[in-house]
Residue, then its C-alpha position, 0 to 999 in steps of 0.5 A: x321276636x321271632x327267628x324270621x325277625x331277628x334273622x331280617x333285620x341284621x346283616x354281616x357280623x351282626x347276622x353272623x353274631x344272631x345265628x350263633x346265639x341262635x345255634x347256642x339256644x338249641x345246644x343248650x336245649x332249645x331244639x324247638x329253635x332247630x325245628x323253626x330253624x328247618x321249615x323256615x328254609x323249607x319255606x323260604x327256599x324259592x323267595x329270592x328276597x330271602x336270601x339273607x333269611x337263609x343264610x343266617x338259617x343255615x348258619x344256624x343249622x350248621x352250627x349245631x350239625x358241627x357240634x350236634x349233629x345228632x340233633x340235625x341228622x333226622x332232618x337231612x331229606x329236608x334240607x336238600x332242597x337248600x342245595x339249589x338254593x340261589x346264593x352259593x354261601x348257603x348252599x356251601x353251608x348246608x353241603x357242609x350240614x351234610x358232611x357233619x352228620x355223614x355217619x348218623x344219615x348217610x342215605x341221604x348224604x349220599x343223594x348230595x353227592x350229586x349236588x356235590x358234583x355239580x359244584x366240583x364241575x363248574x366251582x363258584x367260589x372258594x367257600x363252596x369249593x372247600x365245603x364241598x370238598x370237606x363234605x366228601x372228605x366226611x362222607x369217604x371216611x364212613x367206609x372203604x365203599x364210600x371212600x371208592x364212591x367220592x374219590x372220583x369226585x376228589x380226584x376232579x377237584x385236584x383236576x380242577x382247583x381254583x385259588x386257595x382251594x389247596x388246604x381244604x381239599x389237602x384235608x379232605x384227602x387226609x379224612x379219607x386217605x385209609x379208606x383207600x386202595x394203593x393206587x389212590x392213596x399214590x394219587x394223594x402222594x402226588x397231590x400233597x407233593x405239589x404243595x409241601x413246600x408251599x409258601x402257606x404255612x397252613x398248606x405245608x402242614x396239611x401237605x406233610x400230614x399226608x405225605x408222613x402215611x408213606x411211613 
């Protein structure tokens, strides 16, 4: 059975279950699976009825982005199509692609910062949201002249939080806080001191880890 097959037939746990065995055949050396894995979302991408296909894809390639993004990095140009894609979880997952392999391909991450602003300007969810602010989160911390690009971008996301949003965008401020000029990194002291004593443990924490480079 193939990718498209085993992908089709399964959906929740079962799907989310397929893909990481998926994920693991490539770790494990199967990278002719990635290879599928790539133009499958290359060609599924406009099909609307494909929106479970590619969401499994792309949690595939996201999976191995987290633990190998070195086996992903080459294919980044042709993944950015996928950041138009209908369904906002694989387009969260795919941001999130980009953010892993950062630092292996960083011209074309650096062409997602536009897809990246549009998802600040006008956020769908939460889990959209948090990969989008992660993705900038790894991109800053490349270099001080990143840090300076997406630091506007994380600075609108402060300006327009949604619900939950805090702890991942807490973590990406602390990704790229050293990159940053004083004046920046003032405006992620302020940031975390709205949320040191949050009623979420998880934000606290976050909150603190920042706040402790005041020395």
């Amino acid at each position: 059975m193939d990718i498209f097959d085993r992908l089709s037939n399964n959906k929740g746990a079962t799907s989310g279950a397929q893909s990481k065995a998926l994920a693991q055949s490539i770790l494990n050396g199967r990278t002719d699976i990635l290879l599928e894995c790539i133009d499958l979302l290359s060609c599924e991408i406009a099909e609307p009825a494909q929106k479970d296909i590619r969401s499994g894809v792309s949690r595939v390639v996201e999976v191995v982005a987290l633990n190998r993004p070195d086996l992903v990095a080459p294919y980044l140009q042709r993944l950015m199509p996928v950041l138009a894609a209908q369904e906002t979880q694989t387009r969260g997952m795919i941001i999130r692609t980009m953010g892993f392999c950062a630092h292996l391909n960083k011209p074309v991450a650096q062409n997602a910062m536009a897809c990246a602003e549009k998802y600040i300007e006008h956020k769908e969810g939460l889990s959209l949201a948090c990969a989008t602010d992660l993705f900038l989160g790894d991109l800053g911390a490349i270099s001080e002249e990143d840090a300076q690009h997406v630091f506007p971008l994380l600075e609108r996301s402060m300006e327009n939080l949604i619900t939950n949003e805090q702890d991942w965008l807490l973590e990406a401020l602390f990704r790229v806080f050293q990159q940053l000029g004083k004046p920046q990194q003032a405006r992620c002291f302020e940031f975390a001191e709205r949320w040191q004593d949050s009623a979420r443990k998880s934000t606290r924490q976050k909150a603190k880890r920042i706040l402790r480079f005041r020395g």
